[in-house]
N, C-alpha and C positions, 0 to 999 in steps of 0.2 A: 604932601610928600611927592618930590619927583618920582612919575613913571620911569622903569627902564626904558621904556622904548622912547621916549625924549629924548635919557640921557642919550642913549648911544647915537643921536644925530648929532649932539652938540660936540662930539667926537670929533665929525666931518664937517663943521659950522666952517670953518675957515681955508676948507680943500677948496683949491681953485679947478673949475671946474672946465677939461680942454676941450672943451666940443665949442662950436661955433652956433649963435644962437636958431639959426635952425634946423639945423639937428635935434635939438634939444627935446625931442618927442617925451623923453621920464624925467623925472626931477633925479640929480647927480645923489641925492640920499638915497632915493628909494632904491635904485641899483643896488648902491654900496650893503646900504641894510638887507635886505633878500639877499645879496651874496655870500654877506657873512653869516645869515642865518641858517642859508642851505645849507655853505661848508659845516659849522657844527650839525647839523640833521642830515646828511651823509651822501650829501650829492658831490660828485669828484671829477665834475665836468663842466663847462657852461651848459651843454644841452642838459644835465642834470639841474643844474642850478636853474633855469626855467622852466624843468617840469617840477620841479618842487616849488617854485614860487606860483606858478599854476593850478596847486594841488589845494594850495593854503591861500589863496585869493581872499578870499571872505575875511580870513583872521589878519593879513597884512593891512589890507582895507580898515581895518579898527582903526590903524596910526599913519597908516602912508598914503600919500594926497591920490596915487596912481592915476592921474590924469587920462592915460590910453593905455591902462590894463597893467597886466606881466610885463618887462621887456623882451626880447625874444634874445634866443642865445648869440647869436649875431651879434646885438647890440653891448650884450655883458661883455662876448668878446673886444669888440672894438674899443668899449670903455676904460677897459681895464688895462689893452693897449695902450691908448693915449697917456692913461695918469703918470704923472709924475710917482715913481716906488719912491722917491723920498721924503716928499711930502705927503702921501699916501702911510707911509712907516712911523711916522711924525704924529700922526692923529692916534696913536695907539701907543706907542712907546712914552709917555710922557704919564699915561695912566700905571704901566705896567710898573717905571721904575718907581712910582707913587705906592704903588700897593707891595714892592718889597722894601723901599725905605721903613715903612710903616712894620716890618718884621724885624728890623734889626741889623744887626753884621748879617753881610752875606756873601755866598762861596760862589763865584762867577766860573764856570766853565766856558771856555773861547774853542771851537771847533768849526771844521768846515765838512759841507756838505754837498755832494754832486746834487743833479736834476736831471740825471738822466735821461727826461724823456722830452729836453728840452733842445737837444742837438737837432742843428739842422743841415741844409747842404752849404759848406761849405764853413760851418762851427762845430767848436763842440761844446759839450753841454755845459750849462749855465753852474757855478759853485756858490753857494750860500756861505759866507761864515758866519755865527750867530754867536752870540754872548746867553751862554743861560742860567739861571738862577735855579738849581735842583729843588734847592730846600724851598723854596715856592709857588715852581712849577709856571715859571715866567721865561719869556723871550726878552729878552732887553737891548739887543740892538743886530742892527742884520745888515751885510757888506756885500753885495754882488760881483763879482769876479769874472772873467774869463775863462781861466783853466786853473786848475790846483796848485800852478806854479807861484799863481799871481795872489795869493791869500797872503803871504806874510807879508807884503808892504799895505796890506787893508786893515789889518788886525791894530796898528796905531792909531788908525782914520778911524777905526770905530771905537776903541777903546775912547778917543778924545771925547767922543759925544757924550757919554755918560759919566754919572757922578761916583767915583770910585774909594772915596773915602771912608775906612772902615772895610774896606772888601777886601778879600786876597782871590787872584785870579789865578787861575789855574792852568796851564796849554799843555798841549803833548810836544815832543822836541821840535818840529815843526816850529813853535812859536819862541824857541831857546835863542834868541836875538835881542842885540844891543841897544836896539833901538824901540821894541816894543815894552822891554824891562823900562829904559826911559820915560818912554809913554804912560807906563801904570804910576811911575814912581810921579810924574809930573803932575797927577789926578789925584797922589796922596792914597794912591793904593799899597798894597802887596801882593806880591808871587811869587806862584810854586811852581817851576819850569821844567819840567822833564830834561837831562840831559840825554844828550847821543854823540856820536862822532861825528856830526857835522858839525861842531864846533870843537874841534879834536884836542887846541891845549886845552881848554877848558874841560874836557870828558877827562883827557889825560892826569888833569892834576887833582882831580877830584877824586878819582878811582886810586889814585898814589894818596892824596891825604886820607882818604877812608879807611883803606888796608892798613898805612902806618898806626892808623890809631886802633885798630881791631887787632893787630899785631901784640899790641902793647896793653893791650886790655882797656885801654881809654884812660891809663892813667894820667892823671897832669894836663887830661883834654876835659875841655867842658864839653859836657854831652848830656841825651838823652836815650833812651830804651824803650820801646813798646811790644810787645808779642802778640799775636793774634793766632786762632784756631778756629778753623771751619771742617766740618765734616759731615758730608750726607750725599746720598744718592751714589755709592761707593767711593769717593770720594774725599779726600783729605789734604786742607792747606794749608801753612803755617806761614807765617808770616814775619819778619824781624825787621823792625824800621830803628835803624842806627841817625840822629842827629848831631851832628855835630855843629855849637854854637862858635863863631867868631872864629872861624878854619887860619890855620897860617899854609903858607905854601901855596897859596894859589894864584901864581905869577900874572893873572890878567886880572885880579878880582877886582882890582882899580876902574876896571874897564864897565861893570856889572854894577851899574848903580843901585848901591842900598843891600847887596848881597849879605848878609846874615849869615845864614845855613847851610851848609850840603848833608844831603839826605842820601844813605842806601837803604833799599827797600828790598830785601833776601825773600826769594820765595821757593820753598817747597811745598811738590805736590806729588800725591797719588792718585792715580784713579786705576781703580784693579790692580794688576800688576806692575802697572810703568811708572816711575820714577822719573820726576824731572827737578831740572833746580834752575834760578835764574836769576840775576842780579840788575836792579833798575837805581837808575842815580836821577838826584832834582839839586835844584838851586833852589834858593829862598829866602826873603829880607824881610819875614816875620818870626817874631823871638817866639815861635810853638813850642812844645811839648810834643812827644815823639807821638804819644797818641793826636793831638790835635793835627799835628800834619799828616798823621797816618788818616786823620777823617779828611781831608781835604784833597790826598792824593788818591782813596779809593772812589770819592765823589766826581771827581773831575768825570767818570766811566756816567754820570746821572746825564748830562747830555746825551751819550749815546742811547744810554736804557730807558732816558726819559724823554729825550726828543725827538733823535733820530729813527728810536724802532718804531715808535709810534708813530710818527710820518708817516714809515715805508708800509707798516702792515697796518695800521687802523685807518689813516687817509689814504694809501695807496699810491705815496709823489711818487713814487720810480714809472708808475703805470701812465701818468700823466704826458700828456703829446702836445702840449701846448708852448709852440715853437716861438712865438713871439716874445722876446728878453723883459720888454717891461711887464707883457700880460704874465707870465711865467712868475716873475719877481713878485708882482703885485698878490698872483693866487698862493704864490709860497706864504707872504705874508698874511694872509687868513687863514691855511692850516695853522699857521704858528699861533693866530691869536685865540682861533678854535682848539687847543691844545691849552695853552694859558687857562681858558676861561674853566674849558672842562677838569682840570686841575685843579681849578679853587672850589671846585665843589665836592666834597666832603663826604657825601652818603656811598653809600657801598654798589660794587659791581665796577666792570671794567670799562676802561675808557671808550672801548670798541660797543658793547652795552648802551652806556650812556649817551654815545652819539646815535645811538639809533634812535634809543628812547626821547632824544631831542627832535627827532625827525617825525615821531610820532605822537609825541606829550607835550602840547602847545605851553602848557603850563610850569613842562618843566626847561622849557627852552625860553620860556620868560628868569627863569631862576636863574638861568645861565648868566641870560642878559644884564640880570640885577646886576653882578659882579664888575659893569663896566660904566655903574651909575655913579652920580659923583658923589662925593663925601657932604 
C-alpha cells in the first residue's frame, strides 16, 4: 500500500521547478511538503513555517531527502515567489475535483475574497475568487484578480476549467452576468443567480412577474412553495421561497441562457423587539422544487461560513504581510488546501483544534495527509 507521504509528492511530480540549478540548495518537494505541512500545524508565516520544519527535522527526515537540512524562511519565501500559482493550483485541484466527483451532484459556491495584508506601495490588495464545494468541504478552483472590480470577467476563466456537469452554481448578484450564465451553461452546468439592480430590466421584470403572480394567488402559474422557521437565541425567522417555473413576461429572458426559474425569497425577522422584512430575488435554469432551491440559495452563505471565516480566524490571511503577488497566491493556495484536507476529516472538535493538534500529533497529521493519497 502507498504511504501518504509518497502520495503527496506525486502531487508535485510534474511542478517545474524555477530556480536555476544552482541555487538548487533543497529539493523543489521537500519545500513544498514542509510547507504544506506546517500550514495545517499552524505556522502562518515563512519564519513560522521554518521553525516548524525545524521542530519536526527527525520525523521529515523519515521521507524527505533534506540534503542541507530545514530550508530557511528566505528561501520558502523566494520559492514560492518564483512558482508559477497556476501550475502550483494545478497539482491539487485535479485531486480536489476527484474527491467531489466521487460524492455526486454538487452545489458550487463562486465568491471573492480580499488579502488584505497583501497591499503594497503602490497596489492594492490581491482578490482571490474561489469556487467552493460546501457539502464537501473542497476548493475547486481559484482566480487571482487585481481589485474587486476585476472578479466578474475571472469568474468565466474559472468556471471553464472545471467539469460542471451535474452541478448548479450559485453567485451573489455580483456574478448576475450574460456571459458567466453562458459559461456555466457551456460546461452543461446550472445557476442560481442572485438578482439586484445592476441588471435593472432584468430586477424590474422579475419583481413585476412575482408580485403579478402573488397577486393572483399563483393561479394558472406553475409554481412552487416552501416555508422555513428558525428560532433561538431570541430570535425568530421565517422564511417563504416563491418559485415560479417557465416565467412569461420577461422581456430579456432570451438574453439569459437556459433561464427556467425566478425565485423570491421573503424574509421575516425578530430579534427582541425589532421587526424587520426583506425581499431577495434569483434567476435559475434548474427545474427545483422551492425547497431544493431554498437548499442551494441558503448554501451558497457555506463559502463564507465555511471558507472565508475560517481563513480569517483559524489561518489568520487578513493578518498575513506577504506582499509578493505570486508568493501571496501561492500561500493562499495552501490555506485553501489545508482547509480541504482538514474538512475531510470527520472526528470531532473544531477546525482551529484540529490544526493544532496537527502541529502537535505527528500521526494525526499523517491522517490528514492520507486524504491526498491516490485511489
Amino acid at each position: 500500500m502507498s504511504t501518504p507521504e509518497l502520495s503527496i509528492t506525486r502531487h508535485f511530480a510534474e511542478l517545474q521547478d524555477p530556480r536555476i540549478d544552482r541555487t538548487k540548495k533543497h529539493s523543489l518537494q521537500d519545500i513544498l511538503v514542509i510547507a504544506l505541512c506546517a500550514v495545517l500545524g499552524g505556522a502562518d508565516s515563512w519564519d513560522d513555517v521554518e521553525q516548524f520544519g525545524r521542530s519536526k527535522r527527525d520525523w521529515f527526515a523519515r521521507f524527505l531527502a533534506l540534503p542541507n537540512g530545514i530550508p530557511s524562511h528566505d528561501t520558502f519565501g523566494r520559492v514560492f515567489a518564483a512558482l508559477n500559482p497556476k501550475e502550483f493550483q494545478r497539482c491539487f485541484f485535479a485531486w480536489m475535483n476527484a474527491v467531489c466527483e466521487r460524492c455526486g451532484l454538487k452545489r458550487l459556491q463562486v465568491d471573492g475574497k480580499a488579502l488584505k495584508g497583501s497591499a503594497a506601495k503602490g497596489k492594492g490588495c490581491l482578490h482571490l475568487v474561489s469556487v467552493w464545494a460546501a457539502e464537501n468541504g473542497l476548493t475547486l478552483g481559484q482566480e487571482a484578480v487585481e481589485a474587486h472590480s476585476n472578479e466578474i470577467p475571472a469568474i468565466p476563466k474559472l468556471l471553464a476549467t472545471l467539469d460542471l456537469a451535474g452541478a448548479i452554481v450559485t453567485i451573489d448578484a455580483m456574478g448576475c452576468q450574460k456571459e458567466i450564465v453562458k459559461a456555466i451553461r457551456q460546461e452543461k452546468g446550472d445557476y442560481v443567480l442572485a438578482v439586484k439592480q445592476n441588471q435593472e430590466t432584468l430586477y424590474q421584470d422579475v419583481v413585476a412577474c412575482i408580485d403579478e403572480a402573488v397577486a393572483s394567488d399563483c393561479v394558472g402559474v406553475k409554481h412552487d412553495l416552501h416555508l422555513t422557521s428558525e428560532e433561538g437565541h431570541g430570535r425568530r425567522e421565517e422564511r417563504t421561497y416563491v418559485v415560479i417555473h417557465e416565467p412569461d413576461g420577461l422581456t430579456t429572458k432570451h438574453e439569459w441562457e437556459g433561464l427556467e426559474a425566478i425565485v423570491l425569497v421573503h424574509r421575516r425577522r425578530w430579534v427582541g423587539q425589532k421587526y424587520s422584512e426583506e425581499s431577495h430575488y434569483y434567476i435559475s435554469s434548474a427545474a427545483l422544487s422551492a425547497e431544493e432551491m431554498a437548499g442551494s440559495i441558503r448554501g451558497h452563505w457555506g463559502i463564507e461560513n465555511g471558507l472565508h471565516w475560517v481563513l480569517d480566524v483559524v489561518f489568520r490571511e487578513d493578518h498575513s504581510r506577504v506582499k509578493d503577488r505570486n508568493a501571496a497566491e501561492n500561500l493562499a493556495m495552501l490555506r485553501r488546501v489545508a482547509v480541504s484536507l482538514l474538512k475531510q476529516d470527520k472526528s470531532k472538535g473544531s477546525l482551529k483544534g484540529k490544526r493544532k493538534r496537527a502541529g502537535w500529533d505527528e500521526d494525526f497529521l499523517l491522517h490528514l495527509l492520507s486524504f491526498l493519497a491516490d485511489d
